[in-house]
N, C-alpha and C positions, 0 to 999 in steps of 0.2 A: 689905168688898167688897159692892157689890149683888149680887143673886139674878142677874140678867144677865151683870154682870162674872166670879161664879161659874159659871155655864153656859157663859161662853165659854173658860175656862178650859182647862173639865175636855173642850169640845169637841176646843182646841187636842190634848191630853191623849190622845183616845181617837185622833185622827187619826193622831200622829207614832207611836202604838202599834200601829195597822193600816200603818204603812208602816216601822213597823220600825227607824225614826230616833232613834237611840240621843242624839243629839246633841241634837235638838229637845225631845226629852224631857225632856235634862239642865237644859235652860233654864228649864223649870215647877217646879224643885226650890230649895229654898234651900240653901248650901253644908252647913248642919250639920241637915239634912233625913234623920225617919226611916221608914223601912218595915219594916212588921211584917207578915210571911205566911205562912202554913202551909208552903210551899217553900223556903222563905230564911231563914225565922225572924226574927231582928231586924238589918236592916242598918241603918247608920249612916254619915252624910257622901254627899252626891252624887255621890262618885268611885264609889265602892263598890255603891251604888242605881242607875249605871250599868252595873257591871260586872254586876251582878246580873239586868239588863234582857238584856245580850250572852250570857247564859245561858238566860234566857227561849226568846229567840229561838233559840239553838243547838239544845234541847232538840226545841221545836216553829217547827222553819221557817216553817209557814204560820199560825203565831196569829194570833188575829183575835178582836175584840171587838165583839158585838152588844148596841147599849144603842139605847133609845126613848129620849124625852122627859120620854115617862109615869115612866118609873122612875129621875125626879132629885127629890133633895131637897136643900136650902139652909136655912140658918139662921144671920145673921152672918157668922165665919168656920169654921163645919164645914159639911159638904155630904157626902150619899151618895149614890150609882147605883148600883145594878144594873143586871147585864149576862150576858150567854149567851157563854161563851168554847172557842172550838173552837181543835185545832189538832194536826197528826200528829205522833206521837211517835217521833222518828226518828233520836234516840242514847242511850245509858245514862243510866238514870235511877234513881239511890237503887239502886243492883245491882240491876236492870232491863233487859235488851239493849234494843236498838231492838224495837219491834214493828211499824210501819209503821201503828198503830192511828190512828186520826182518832178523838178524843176531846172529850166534850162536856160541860161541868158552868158550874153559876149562883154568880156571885159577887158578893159587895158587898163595895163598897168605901168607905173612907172616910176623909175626907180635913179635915186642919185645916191653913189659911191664913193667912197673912201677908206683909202687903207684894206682893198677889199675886202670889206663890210659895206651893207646899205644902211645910208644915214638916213633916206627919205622915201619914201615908199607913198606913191599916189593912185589906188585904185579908182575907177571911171568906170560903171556900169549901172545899167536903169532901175535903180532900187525899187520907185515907185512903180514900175512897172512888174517884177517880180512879186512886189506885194500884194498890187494887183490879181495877178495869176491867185495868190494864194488866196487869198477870199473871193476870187469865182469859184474854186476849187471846193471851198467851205460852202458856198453858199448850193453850191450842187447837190452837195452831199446833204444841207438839209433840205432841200426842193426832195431829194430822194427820198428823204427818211418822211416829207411830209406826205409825199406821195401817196404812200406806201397805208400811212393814217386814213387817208381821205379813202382809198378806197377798201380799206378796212369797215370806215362806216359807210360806204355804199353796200346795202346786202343785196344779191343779186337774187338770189329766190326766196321766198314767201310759198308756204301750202298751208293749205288747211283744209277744216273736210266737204268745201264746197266751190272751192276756189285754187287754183294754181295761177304764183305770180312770177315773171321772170326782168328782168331787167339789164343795163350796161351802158357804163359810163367810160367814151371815150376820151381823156381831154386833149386840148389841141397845145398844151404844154404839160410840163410835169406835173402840175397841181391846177386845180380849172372851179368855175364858178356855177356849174349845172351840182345838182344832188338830188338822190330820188331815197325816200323813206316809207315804208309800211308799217302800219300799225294795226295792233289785235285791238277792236273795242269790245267795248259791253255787249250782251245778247249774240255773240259772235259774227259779228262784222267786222270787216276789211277795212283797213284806211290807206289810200294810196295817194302818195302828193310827190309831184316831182315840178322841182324849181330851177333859176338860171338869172344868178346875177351879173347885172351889170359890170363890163369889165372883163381882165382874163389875168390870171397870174397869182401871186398871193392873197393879193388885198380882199379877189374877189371870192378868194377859196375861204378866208377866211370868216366872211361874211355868210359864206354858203353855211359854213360849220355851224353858225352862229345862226342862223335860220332853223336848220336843222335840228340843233337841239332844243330851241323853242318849241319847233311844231312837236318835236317828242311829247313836250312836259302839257302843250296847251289840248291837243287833240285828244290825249289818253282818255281823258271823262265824256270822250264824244259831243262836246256844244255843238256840232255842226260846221258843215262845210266852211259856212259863211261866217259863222261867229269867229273859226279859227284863222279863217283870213283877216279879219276883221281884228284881231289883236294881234297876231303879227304885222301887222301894217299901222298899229299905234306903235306899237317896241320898237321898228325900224323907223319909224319919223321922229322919237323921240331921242334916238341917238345920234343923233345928227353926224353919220360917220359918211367915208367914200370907200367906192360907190356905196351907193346907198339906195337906188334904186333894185328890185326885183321881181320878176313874173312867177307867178307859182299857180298850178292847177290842183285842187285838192277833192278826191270825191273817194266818198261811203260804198262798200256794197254790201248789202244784206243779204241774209240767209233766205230772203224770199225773191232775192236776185233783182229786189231795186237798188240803181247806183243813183246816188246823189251827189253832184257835183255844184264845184262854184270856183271859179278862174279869176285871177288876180292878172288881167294884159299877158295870159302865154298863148300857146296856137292851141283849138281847141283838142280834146281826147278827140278821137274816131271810137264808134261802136261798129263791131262787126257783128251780124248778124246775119242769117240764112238769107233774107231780102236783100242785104248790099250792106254799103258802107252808109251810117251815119255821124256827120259832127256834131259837137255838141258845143254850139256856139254860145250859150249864154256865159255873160260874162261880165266883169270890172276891168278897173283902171290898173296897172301895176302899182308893188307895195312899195311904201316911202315917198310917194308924193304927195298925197293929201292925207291927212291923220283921222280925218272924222269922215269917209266914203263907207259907203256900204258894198258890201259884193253877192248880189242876188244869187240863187239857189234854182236850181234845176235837177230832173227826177226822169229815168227811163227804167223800163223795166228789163230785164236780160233772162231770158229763157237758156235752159242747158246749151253749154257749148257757143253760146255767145262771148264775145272777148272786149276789152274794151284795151286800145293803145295810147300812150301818152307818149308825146319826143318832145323836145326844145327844139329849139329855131336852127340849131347848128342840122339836126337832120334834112330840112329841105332846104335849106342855107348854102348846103356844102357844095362848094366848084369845082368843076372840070377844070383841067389845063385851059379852056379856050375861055373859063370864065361863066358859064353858063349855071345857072342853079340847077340841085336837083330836083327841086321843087315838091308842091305838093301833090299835082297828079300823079307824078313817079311815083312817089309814098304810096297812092291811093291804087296805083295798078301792082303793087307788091303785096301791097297786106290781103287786096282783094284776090292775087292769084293763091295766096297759101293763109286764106280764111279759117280753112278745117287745120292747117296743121296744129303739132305741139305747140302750149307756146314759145319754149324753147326754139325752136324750130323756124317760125313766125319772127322772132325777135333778128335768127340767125341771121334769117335771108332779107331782111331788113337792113342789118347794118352793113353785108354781103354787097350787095346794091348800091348803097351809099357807098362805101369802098370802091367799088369797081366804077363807076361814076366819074370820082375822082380820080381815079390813075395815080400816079405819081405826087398829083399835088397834094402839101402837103392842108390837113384841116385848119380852118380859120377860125374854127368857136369850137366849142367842145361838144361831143353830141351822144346825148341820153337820150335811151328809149325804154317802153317798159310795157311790158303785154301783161294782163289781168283775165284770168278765162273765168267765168262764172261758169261751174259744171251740174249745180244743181239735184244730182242724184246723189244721194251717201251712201249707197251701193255700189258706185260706179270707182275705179281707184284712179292716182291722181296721175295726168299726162307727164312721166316724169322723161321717158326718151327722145333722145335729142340727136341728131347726125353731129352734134359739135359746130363751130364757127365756119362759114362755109369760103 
């Protein structure tokens, strides 16, 4: 065949492939015509090279082939092109669901003739790589959908008629290992626990889940700060999973505005109070290292309009561009400048700070905070105004 007779061929070729013409297709094939490709591997016979096209196009309904001029070659009866080939992946593929992905990869192809027909057909393009794409594409979409979970069970307020609680969880990936939980107990007391495991990504969010709803089931009958760290730090050494290590601060407030707390290795609460800022350092070893630790108990009391703040280690953790932490003095000249406000408010200009801090860069741990006002008057109604994220 001439160089011409060749180009028009492979025109015919590209055309009934952009329109998907299973039929016109079959026409350019000789009956015992083969195709060899990284998708199909080796098919044999035109019935079969069609059937294989009917799959093409199932896979990706809108396939489409981008080829120049520039990129043909002829010689005799073989001829190659290359070409840019797009097209949405939009049913299972190799135990793949659909992804709804529009996928894009370069392919040569090449081709030996007879009797102008092609007897042999040899596609060349990065399968594994394409498949790739398709399950990062999958796995985004479930990091989204988990996302999405995770901070479904993060509740960000809490009221009640003597306490307003706020909280937020930023992660430093789509799914993260910090979690913050409230509980109603008996005689109407507060339960406030916010933890941060070991790790960042699934493994650790999955752990967190898993935290979380233990401390739901163990805290409800109120045993106490200490008992409840105390059996969640049996549960997680007895599962011997990764990570497996975790810090968690859990503390009580009551209606007569004592908070009792008890720390499992996190940074401790601050109390604000009209005198200053207090931490409250009593505390343990984190959970999942030893199975049989105790985690002692401590007790303040909180007068109206007292607040108590809890964060994880990603709040005074977090770096500037130059590297610098934000630390906890920062923390401490923030929360002490907006003491009185909401806690709304207070929580705002907390993570506001931590943001503007960091500039650009992006966060390294995930970072939870969570303000608790003990208000004390049941006459008084609950701080619920907020200027929004600042």
């Amino acid at each position: 065949m001439t160089r011409d007779a060749v180009r028009q061929l492979l025109r015919r070729h590209q055309d009934a492939l952009n329109r998907h013409n299973v039929a016109d297709l079959m026409e350019l094939y000789a009956d015992d015509a083969v195709l060899e490709s990284p998708m199909f591997d080796t098919v044999r016979g035109r019935d079969a090279i069609g059937r294989s096209f009917d799959r093409l196009f199932t896979i990706f309904p809108d396939f489409t082939v981008h080829m120049s001029d520039a990129l043909f070659l002829a010689d005799g009866d073989r001829a190659a092109e290359f070409s840019r080939v797009t097209g949405t992946h939009d049913v299972e593929l190799f135990g793949l669901p659909p992804t709804g992905q529009v996928i894009e990869y370069n392919a040569a192809r090449l081709f030996t003739l007879r009797g102008g027909v092609i007897v042999n057909e040899q596609r060349i393009y990065d399968f594994r790589g394409v498949l790739e794409r398709l399950e990062k594409t999958r796995l985004d979409r479930e990091l989204t959908m988990a996302s999405v979970v995770q901070h479904a069970l993060c509740r960000t307020r809490h009221h009640g008629q003597l306490f307003d609680t706020v909280g937020a969880t930023l992660s430093c990936r789509a799914i993260g290992g910090d979690f913050l939980e409230y509980v109603d107990l008996p005689g109407g007391k507060l339960g406030l626990a916010l933890g941060d495991v070991s790790g960042k990504g699934p493994a650790a969010a999955l752990v967190a889940a898993m935290l979380q709803g233990m401390f739901s089931i163990i805290a409800g009958d109120d045993p106490g700060p200490s008992a409840v760290l105390a059996r969640l730090n049996r549960a997680l050494c007895g599962r011997g999973i990764e990570p497996s290590f975790a810090t968690l601060t859990y503390g009580t407030l009551a209606p007569d505005g004592r908070f009792t707390y008890a720390n499992a290795g996190h940074h401790p609460p601050l109390v604000l109070t009209a005198a200053g800022v207090e931490r409250l350092t009593e505390g343990g070893p984190m959970l999942g290292v030893f199975s049989d630790v105790q985690f002692p108990e401590a007790s303040v009391m909180l007068g109206p309009g007292d607040t108590v703040v809890a964060f994880s280690d990603g709040v005074v953790e977090a770096e500037a561009p130059d590297g610098a932490d934000f630390g906890l003095e920062r923390l401490l000249e923030v929360v002490s400048a907006h003491r009185e406000a909401p806690p709304q408010l207070l929580l705002d200009r907390v993570l506001a700070a931590v943001r503007d801090f960091c500039g650009n860069a992006s966060p390294g741990d995930d970072i939870t905070a969570a303000v608790a006002r003990y208000r004390g008057d049941l006459d008084k109604k609950p701080e619920l105004q907020s200027n929004g994220p600042v």
